[in-house]
C-alpha positions in Angstrom: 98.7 94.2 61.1 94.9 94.3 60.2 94.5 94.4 56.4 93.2 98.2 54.9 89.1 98.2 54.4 90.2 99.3 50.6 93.5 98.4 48.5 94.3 100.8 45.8 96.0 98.9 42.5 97.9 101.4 40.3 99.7 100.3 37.4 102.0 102.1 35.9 104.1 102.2 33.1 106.1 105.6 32.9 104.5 109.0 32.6 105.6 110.2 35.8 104.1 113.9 35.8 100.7 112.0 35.5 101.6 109.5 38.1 102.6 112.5 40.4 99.3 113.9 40.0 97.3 110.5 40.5 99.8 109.2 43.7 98.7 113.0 45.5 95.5 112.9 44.8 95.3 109.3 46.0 96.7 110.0 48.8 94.8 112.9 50.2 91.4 111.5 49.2 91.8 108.0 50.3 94.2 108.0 54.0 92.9 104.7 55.0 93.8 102.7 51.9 96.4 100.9 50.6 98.3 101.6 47.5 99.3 98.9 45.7 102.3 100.3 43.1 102.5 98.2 40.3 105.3 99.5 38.2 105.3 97.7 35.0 108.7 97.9 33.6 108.7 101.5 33.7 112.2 104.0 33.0 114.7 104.4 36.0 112.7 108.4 36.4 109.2 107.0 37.1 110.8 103.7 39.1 112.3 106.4 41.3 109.4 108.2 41.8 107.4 104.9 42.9 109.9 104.4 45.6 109.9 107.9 47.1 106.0 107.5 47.3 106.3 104.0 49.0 108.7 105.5 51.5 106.9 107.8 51.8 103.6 106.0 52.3 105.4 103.1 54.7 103.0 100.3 55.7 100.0 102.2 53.5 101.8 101.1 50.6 103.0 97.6 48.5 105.2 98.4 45.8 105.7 95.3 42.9 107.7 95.9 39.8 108.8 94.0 36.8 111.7 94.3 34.6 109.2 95.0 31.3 105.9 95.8 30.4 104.1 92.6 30.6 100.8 94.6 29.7 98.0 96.4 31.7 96.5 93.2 32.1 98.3 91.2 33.4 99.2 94.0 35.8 96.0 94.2 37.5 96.1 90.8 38.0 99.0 90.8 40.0 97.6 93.3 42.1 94.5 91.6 42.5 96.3 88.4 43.6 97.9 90.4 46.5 95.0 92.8 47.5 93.8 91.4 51.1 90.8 94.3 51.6 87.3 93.3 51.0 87.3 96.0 48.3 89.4 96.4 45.9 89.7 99.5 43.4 91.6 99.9 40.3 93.1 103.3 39.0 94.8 104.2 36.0 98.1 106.4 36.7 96.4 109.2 34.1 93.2 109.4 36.2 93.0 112.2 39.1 90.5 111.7 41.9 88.7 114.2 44.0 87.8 114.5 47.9 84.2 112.1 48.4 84.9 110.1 45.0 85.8 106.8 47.0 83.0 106.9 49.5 79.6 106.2 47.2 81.7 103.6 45.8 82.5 101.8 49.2 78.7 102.9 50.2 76.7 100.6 47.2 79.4 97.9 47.9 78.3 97.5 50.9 74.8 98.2 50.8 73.8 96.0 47.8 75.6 92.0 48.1 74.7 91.5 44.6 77.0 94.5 43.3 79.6 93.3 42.4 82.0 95.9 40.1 81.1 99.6 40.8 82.8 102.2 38.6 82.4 106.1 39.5 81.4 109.2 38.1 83.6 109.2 34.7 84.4 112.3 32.7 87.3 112.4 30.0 89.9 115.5 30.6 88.4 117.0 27.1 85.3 117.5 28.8 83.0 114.4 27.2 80.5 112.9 29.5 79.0 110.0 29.7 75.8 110.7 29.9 73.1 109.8 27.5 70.8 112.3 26.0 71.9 114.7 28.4 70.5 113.9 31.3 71.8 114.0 35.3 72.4 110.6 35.7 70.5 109.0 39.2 72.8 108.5 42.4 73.0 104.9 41.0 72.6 102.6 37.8 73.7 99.8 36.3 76.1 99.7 33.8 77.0 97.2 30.8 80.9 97.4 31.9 83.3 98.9 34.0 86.1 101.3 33.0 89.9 101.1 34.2 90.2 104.4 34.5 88.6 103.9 38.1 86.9 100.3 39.0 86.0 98.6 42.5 85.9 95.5 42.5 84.6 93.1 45.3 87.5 90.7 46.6 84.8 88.3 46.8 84.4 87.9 43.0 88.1 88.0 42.3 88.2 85.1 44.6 85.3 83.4 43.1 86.5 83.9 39.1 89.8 85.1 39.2 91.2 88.0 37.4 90.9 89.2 33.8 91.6 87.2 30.7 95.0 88.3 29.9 94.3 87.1 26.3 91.7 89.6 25.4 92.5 93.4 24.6 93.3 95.9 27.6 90.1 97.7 26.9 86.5 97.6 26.8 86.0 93.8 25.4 88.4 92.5 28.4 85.8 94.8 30.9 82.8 93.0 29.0 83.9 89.6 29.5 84.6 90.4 33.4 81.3 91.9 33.7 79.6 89.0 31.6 81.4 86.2 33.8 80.2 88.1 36.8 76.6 88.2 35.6 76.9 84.4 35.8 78.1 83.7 38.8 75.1 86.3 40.3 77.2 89.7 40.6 76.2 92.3 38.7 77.9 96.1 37.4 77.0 99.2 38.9 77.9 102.9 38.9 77.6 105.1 42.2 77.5 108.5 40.4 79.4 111.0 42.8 81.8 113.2 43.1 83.5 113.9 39.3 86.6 111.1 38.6 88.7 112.8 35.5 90.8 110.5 33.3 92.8 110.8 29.9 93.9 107.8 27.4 96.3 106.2 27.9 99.2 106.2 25.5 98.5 102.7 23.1 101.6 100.2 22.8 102.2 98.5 19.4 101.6 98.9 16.1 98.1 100.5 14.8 97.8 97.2 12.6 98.5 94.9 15.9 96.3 96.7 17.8 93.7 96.8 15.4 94.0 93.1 15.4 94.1 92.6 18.7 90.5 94.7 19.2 89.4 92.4 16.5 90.1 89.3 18.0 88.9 89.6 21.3 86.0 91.0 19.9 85.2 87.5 18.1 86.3 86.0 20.9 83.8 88.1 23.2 80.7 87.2 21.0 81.8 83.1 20.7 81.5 83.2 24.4 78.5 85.4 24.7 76.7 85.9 21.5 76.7 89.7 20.2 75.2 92.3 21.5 72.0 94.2 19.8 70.3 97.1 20.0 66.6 97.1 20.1 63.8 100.0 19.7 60.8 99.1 21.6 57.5 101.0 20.9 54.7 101.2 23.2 51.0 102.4 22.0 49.3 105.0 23.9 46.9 102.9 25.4 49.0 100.4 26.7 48.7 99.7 29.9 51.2 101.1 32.7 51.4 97.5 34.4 52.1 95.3 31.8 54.9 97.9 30.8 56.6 97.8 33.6 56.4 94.0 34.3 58.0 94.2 31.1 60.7 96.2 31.5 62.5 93.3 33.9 62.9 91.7 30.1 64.6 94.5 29.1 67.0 94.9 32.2 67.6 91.0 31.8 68.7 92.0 28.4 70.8 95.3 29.4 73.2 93.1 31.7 74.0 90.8 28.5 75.0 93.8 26.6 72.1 94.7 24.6 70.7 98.0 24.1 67.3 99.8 23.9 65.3 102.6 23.2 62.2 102.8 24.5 59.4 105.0 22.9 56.4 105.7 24.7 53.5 108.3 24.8 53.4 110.9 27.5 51.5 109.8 30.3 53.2 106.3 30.2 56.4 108.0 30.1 55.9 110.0 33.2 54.5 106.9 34.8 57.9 105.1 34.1 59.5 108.0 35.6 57.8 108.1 38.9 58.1 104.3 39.4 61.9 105.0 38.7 62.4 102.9 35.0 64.5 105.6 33.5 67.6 105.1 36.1 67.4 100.8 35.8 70.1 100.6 33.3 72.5 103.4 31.0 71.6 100.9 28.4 68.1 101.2 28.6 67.5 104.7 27.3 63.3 106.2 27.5 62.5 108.5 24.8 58.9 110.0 25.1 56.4 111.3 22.1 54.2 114.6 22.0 50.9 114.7 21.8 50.8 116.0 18.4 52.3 114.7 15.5 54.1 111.4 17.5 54.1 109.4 14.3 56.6 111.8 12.7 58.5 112.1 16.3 58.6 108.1 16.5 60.2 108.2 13.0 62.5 110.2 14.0 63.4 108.6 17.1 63.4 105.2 15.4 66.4 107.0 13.0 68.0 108.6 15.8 68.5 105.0 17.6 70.1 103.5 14.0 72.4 106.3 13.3 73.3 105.6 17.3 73.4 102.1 17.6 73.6 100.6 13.9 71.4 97.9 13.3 68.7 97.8 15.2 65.2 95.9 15.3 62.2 97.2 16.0 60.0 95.7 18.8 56.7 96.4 19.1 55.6 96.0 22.9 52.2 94.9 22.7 51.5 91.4 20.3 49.6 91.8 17.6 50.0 95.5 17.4 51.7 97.3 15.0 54.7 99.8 15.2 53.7 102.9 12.7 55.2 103.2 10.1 57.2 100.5 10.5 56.9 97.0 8.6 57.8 93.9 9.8 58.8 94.8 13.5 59.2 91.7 15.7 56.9 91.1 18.7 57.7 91.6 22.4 57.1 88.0 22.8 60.0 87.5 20.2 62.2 89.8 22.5 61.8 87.7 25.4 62.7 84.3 23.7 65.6 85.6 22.5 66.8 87.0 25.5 65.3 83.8 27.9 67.5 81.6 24.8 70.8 84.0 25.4 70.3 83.3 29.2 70.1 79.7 29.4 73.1 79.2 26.3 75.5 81.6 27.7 74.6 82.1 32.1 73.1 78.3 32.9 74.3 78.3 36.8 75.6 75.1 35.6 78.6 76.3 33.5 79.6 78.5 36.7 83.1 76.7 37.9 
């Protein structure tokens, strides 16, 4: 038999009304994939259910169990060593899928080798986007991270560096590291925004205290291997020139894939410049905030608070050397920015460390 284009991995570990709603959805939105079940130790109700939908599925379906809950982890993992397809997508059992939320997924994959993970449009059952500011996100972006909730992931990159650590949490800092080891090896994190993908939490295993610990830990173990992530307010006068910006902004995207953040804060013109060349949908971490024409030194204040109460510590960049931010005392040159960031490349993404 000829492998699917697409292999489905959905772990599982009881909730069975949810799974119900996830294996139909599944099912009618996707008829050429297959389903890989991973039932991770789950009670005798929701094992039951798995093996009416694999009967029910026949060859469309590969259904894996183990006797306890060996973690999300390390379930995925297991999936990913048996997924044949050149694609590969993971779904939580508490996320619910709509006709057309497969396809631009499948469609960037394909179009774009250097895309490595692609997640789709996300939205939390309570309603929460993720947008920033408010804005219709572009048909596609890049992303600092993907989300389990719904994640594709190219069999190439699995093949070239494995699955995910299994030592780190089952959250955002294990999704991090994945993104940050495929950033080395040349692969880099998308989103193909689409048709809407709804999801709810999962319930937590554990102790509040262990999992506390566990976020803690894999946090300092995320920044040992890849240095901690920053957020950064760049300010560009009104004169500056449109070119010079936007040869700049590669700097800034170079940054976005290691994790940073930024606000940029430009004047009017420039902004709508960076519009039109399309520098507001690079990167959901690089976020363009734009001044009025009168009273922008208040605005920039404000927007320079706004990013702090947002982010937390952030530095202040002014984009042009030798000029200064107003207002603001002490705020680090562009050229500054760019060391850093050229330093973070070559200590942590050296083609050399790549195994």
């Amino acid at each position: 038999m000829e492998p699917f284009d697409v292999d489905i991995l959905l772990p599982v570990w009881n909730r069975p009304v949810e799974t119900r709603n996830c294996l139909v959805t599944l099912m009618a939105t996707a008829p050429t994939a297959r389903i890989i079940l991973l039932d991770n130790g789950s009670d005798r109700e929701t094992e039951r259910l798995l093996e009416e939908f694999a009967e029910v599925l026949g060859e469309r379906a590969l259904f894996l169990k183990t006797t306890a809950n060996q973690g999300l982890i390390k379930a995925v993992n297991r999936g990913l060593e048996r997924a044949e397809a050149s694609c590969v997508v993971i779904v939580r059992n508490t996320t619910v899928v709509a006709e057309g939320w497969l396809e631009p997924m499948l469609e960037l994959a394909a179009a774009r080798p250097e895309v490595g993970l692609v997640v789709p449009r996300l939205e939390h059952a309570s309603g929460q986007k993720r947008e920033r500011n408010g804005r219709t996100a572009p048909v596609e972006v890049e992303v600092a991270h993907g989300s389990f909730a719904a994640l594709l992931v190219k069999k190439e990159l699995v093949t070239r560096q494995g699955g995910f650590d299994e030592e780190l949490d089952g959250g955002v800092w294990c999704l991090k590291d994945y993104s940050r080891r495929a950033l080395r090896r040349g692969f880099l994190t998308c989103a193909a925004e689409g048709v809407t993908v709804t999801y709810v939490d999962d319930v937590p295993l554990g102790s509040a205290a262990r999992r506390e610990e566990t976020v803690r830990r894999s946090a300092a173990t995320y920044e040992d291997r890849w240095g901690r992530e920053e957020a950064f307010c760049v300010y560009w006068p009104k004169d500056a020139d449109p070119e010079a910006v936007r040869a700049r902004f590669s700097v800034l995207l170079r940054g976005a894939r290691m994790g940073h953040r930024f606000t940029v804060v430009v004047h009017g013109a420039l902004h709508k410049a960076l519009l039109q060349a399309g520098y507001h949908s690079l990167h959901r971490s690089i976020a363009i905030e734009t001044l009025p024409r009168f009273f922008a030194a208040g605005e920039l204040r404000r927007v320079m608070a706004r990013a702090v109460a947002d982010e937390g510590e952030t530095t202040i960049v002014a984009g042009v050397d030798g000029l200064a931010v107003p207002g603001v005392e002490g705020a680090r040159p562009f050229s500054w920015l760019e060391e850093a960031i050229r330093w973070r490349e070559e200590s942590c993404y050296r083609a050399g460390d790549v195994a």
